[in-house]
C-alpha positions in Angstrom: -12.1 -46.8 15.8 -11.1 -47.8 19.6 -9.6 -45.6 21.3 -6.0 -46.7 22.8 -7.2 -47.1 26.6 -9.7 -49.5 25.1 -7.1 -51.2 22.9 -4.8 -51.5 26.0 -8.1 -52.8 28.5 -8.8 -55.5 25.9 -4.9 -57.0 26.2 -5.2 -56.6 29.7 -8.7 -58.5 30.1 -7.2 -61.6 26.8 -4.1 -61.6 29.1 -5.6 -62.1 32.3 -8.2 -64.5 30.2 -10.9 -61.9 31.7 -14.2 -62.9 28.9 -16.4 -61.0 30.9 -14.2 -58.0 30.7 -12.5 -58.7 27.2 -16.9 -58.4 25.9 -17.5 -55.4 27.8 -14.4 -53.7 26.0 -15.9 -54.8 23.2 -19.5 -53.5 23.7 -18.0 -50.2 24.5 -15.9 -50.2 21.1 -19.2 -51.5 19.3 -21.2 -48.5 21.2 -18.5 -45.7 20.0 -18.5 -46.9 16.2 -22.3 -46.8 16.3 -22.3 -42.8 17.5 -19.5 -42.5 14.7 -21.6 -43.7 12.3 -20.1 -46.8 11.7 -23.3 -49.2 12.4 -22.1 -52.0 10.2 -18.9 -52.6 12.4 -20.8 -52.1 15.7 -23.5 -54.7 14.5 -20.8 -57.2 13.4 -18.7 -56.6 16.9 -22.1 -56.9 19.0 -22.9 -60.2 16.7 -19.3 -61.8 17.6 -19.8 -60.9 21.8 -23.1 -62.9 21.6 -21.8 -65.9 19.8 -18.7 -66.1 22.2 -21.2 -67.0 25.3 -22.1 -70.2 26.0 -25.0 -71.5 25.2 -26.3 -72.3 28.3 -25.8 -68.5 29.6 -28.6 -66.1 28.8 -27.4 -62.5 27.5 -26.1 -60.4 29.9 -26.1 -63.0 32.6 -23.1 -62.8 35.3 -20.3 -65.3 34.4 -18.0 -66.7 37.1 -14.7 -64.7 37.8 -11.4 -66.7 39.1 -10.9 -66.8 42.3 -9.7 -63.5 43.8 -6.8 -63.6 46.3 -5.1 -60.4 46.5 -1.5 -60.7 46.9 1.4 -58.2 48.0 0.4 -54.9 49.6 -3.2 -55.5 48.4 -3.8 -58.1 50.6 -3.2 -56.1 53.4 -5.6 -53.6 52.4 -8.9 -55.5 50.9 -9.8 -59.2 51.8 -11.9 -61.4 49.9 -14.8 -63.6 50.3 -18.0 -65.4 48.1 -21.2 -64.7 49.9 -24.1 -67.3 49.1 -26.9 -64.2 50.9 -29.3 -63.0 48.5 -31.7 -60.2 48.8 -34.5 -62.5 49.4 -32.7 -63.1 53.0 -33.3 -59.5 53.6 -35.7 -58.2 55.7 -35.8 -54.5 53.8 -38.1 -51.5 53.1 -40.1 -51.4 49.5 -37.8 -48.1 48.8 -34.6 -50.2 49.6 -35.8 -53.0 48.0 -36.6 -51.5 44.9 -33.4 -49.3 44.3 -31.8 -52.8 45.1 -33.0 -54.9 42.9 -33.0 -52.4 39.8 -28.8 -52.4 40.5 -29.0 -56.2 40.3 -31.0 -56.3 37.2 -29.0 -53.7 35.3 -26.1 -55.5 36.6 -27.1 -58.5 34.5 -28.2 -56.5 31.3 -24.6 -54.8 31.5 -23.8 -56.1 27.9 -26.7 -54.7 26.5 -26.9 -51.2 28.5 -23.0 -50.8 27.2 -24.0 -51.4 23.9 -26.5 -48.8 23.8 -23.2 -45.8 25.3 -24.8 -46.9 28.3 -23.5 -47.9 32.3 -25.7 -49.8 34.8 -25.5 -48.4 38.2 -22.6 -49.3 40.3 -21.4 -46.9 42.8 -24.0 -46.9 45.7 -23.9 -44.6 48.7 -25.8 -46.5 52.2 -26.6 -44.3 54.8 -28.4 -45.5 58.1 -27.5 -46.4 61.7 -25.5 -49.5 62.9 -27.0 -53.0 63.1 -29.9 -51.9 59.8 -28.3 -54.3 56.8 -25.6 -51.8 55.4 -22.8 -54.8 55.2 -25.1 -57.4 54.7 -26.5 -55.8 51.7 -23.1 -55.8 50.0 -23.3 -60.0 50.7 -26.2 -59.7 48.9 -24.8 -57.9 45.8 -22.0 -59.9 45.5 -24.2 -63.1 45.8 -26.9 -61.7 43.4 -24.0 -61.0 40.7 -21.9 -64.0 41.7 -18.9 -61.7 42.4 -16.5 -61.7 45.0 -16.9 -59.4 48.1 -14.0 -57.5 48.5 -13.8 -55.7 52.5 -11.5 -52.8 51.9 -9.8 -52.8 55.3 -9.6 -49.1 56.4 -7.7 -49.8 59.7 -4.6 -51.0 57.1 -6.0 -47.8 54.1 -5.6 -44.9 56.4 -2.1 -44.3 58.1 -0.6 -40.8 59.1 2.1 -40.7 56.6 0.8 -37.3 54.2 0.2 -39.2 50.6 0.7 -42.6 51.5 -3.7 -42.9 52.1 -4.4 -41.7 48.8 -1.7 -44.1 47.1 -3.1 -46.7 49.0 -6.3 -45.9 47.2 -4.7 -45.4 43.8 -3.7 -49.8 44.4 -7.5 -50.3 45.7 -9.2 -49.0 42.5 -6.2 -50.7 40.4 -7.2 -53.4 42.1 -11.4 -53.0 40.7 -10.3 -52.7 37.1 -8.2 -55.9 37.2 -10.9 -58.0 39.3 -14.8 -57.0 39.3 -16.1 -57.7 42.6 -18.0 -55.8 44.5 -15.8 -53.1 46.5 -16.7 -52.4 50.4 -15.7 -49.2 51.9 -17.7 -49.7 55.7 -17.8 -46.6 57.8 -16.5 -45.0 54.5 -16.9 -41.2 57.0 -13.3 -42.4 58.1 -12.2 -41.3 54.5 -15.0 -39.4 53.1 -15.2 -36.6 55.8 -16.6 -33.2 54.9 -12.8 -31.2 53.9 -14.3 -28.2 55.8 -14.0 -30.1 59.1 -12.7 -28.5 62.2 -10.1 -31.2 63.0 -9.1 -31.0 59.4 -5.3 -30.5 58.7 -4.9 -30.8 55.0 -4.5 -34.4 55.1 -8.2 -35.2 54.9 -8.8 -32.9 52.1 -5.9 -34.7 50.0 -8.0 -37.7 50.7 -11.6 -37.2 49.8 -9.8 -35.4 46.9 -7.8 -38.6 45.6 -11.3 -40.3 46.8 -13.1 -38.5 44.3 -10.7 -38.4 41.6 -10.5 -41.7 41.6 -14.4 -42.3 41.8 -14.8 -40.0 38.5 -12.3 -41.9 36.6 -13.0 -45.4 37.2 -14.8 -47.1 34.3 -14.2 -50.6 35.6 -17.2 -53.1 35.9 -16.9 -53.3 39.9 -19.8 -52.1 42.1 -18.2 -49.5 44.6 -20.5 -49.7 48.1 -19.4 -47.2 50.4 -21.8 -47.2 54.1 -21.7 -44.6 57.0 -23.1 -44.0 60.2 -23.0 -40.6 60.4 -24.2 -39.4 56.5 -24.2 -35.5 58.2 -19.7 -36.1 58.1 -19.3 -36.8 54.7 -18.6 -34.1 52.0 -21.8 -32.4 50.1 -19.4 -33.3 46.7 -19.3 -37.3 47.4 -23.2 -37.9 46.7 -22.8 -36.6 43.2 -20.7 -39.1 42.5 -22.9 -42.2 43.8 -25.6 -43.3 41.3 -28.4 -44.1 44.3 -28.1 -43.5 48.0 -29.9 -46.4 49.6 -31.5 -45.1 53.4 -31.9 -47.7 55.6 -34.0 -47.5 59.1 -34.5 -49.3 62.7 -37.1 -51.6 61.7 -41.2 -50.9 61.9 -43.3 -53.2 63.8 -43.8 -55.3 60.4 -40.4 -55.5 59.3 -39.3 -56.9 63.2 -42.2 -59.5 62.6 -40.7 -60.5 59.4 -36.8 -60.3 61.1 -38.6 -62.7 63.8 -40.7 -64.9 62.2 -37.8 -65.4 59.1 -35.0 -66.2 62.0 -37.1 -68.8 63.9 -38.8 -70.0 60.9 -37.4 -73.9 62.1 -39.1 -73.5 65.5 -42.9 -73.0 67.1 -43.9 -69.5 68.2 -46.4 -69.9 70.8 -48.8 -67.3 72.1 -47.3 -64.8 70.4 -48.9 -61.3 71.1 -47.2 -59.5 68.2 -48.2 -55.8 69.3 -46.4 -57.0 72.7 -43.6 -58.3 70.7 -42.5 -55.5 68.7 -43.2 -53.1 71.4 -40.3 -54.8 73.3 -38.7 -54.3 69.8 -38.9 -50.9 69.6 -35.7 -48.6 69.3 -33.7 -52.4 68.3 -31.3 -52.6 64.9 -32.2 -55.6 62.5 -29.0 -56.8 64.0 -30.0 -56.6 68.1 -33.6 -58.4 66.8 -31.5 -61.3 65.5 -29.1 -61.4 68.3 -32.3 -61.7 70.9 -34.2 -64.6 68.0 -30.8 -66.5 68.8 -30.6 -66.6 72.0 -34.4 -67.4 72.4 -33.7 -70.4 69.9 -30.6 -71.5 72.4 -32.5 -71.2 75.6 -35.5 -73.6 73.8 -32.9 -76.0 72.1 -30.7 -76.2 75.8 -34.3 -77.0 77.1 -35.1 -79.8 74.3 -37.9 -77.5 73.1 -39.0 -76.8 69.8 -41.1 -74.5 70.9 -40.3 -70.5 71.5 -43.1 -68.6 73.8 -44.2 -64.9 73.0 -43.4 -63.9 77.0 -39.9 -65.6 76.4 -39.2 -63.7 73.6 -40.7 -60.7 74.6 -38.2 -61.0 77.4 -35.4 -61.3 75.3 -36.5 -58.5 73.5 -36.5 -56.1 76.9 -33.2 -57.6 77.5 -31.5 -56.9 74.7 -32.6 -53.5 74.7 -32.0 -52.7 78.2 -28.2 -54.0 77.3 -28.2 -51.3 74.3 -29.4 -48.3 76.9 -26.6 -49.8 79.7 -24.4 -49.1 76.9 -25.5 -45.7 75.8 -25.2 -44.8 78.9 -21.7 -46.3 80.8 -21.4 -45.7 84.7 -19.0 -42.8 85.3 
């Protein structure tokens, strides 16, 4: 038999004429009569959630989801958009990669992982300085999956009001059972801070706690991406609840080769010394290596140039990190 939260998530997903929802409710019923021995039911429920997709869409494939446009106090707190970046446009370690693409491909076996009493992995932990790919990996999920990306914006979560946070975040993860998107909590230390902190004042702890409680009890079929900074602020009990924590690192010689060579793929690297090249690299973000690609490919298009020297952009290079150590370091 279904249980009454699953009776009540399958008029919520016909009402909101959710089908991708409506059949995951469904799998889930399927994969609770089959552990209470009611196979016959659970093979006649799984029969009628493959015959409802269209033919064209293989099992388990992501289906489009209307278009998300949070209204009344949630659109004050996430924003939405429909990335087209895929992980192919990501210049990423193997180790990243590989934990990345497994969450893609259980996210399109869903139906059949549910069936079997079974959750792909969702809730993803990314940990790794600025500028490495953190919130442009998101864009990639959400392109992958064909979701929406929804930006939780913490400037509008966190106020100073005792409570009010935490019911703010009671209306974000409403918000992930009612739409699946992919759910972006950037510099997520801001609300997952360690509750032994020194500044604490009881308000933080009430926070990650509401954080967590809310993490353990959503079922929804959202992906929940939370990224940091500084991994050494957040609370020890927060990476229990993640299924993967995804490291991310200033790029290696090969991976700024592949950042440059990707980025200025329309124009003609000549001379390039590469060992000079990422040496002028060295210390840069994936972010500062693009920033330096596109202002070599302005400087050659202002000079009607299709081609892009290894000196200029080795210059570039030195520049752009000699900007990031001015900045380290501000004039007192």
């Amino acid at each position: 038999m279904a249980t009454a939260e699953q009776v009540k998530a399958l008029i919520r997903s016909h009402s909101s004429h959710d089908d991708e929802q409506f059949r995951s409710v469904a799998l889930q019923i399927a994969a609770h009569s089959a552990r209470q021995g009611n196979t016959r039911l659970a093979e006649e429920l799984r029969a009628h959630v493959e015959q409802s997709r269209r033919p064209q869409a293989p099992a388990g494939s992501p289906r489009a989801v209307p278009i998300a446009r949070p209204t009344g106090e949630l659109a004050g707190l996430v924003s939405a958009s429909y990335p087209q970046t895929r992980l192919v446009d990501m210049v990423l370690s193997p180790a990243a990669r590989a934990q990345l693409q497994s969450v893609v491909h259980q996210q399109h076996q869903r139906d059949r992982l549910r069936f079997h009493g079974l959750a792909p992995k969702r809730r993803l932990l990314l940990i790794g300085p600025p500028g490495v790919g953190k919130t442009m990996t998101a864009a990639a999920l959400a392109g992958e999956c064909q979701l929406p990306l929804m930006f939780v914006q913490l400037h509008a979560l966190i106020t100073k009001f005792m409570g009010e946070t935490a019911a703010k975040l009671h209306l974000v993860f409403d918000a992930m059972a009612e739409t699946r998107g992919v759910y972006l909590f950037d510099e997520f230390d801001a609300i997952g801070a360690a509750r032994n902190s020194t500044n604490d004042v009881g308000e933080i702890r009430r926070v990650v706690n509401s954080f967590l409680q809310f993490l353990e009890r959503d079922d929804s079929d959202s992906l929940i991406i939370a990224a940091t900074n500084f991994v050494g602020m957040l609370d020890e009990a927060l990476f229990r609840r993640f299924d993967d924590v995804i490291r991310y690192e200033i790029p290696d010689g090969a991976a700024v080769r592949a950042l440059i060579e990707n980025r200025l793929a329309p124009f003609q690297l000549v001379g390039v010394r590469w060992k000079s090249v990422t040496s002028a690299a060295e210390g840069l973000s994936h972010a500062e290596v693009i920033r330096a690609c596109e202002e070599s490919a302005r400087s050659a298009v202002l000079s009607d140039t299709s081609e892009i020297t290894g000196v200029a952009l080795a210059d570039t290079l030195r520049a752009r990190a000699r900007m990031r150590h001015s900045n380290s370091n501000p004039v007192e």
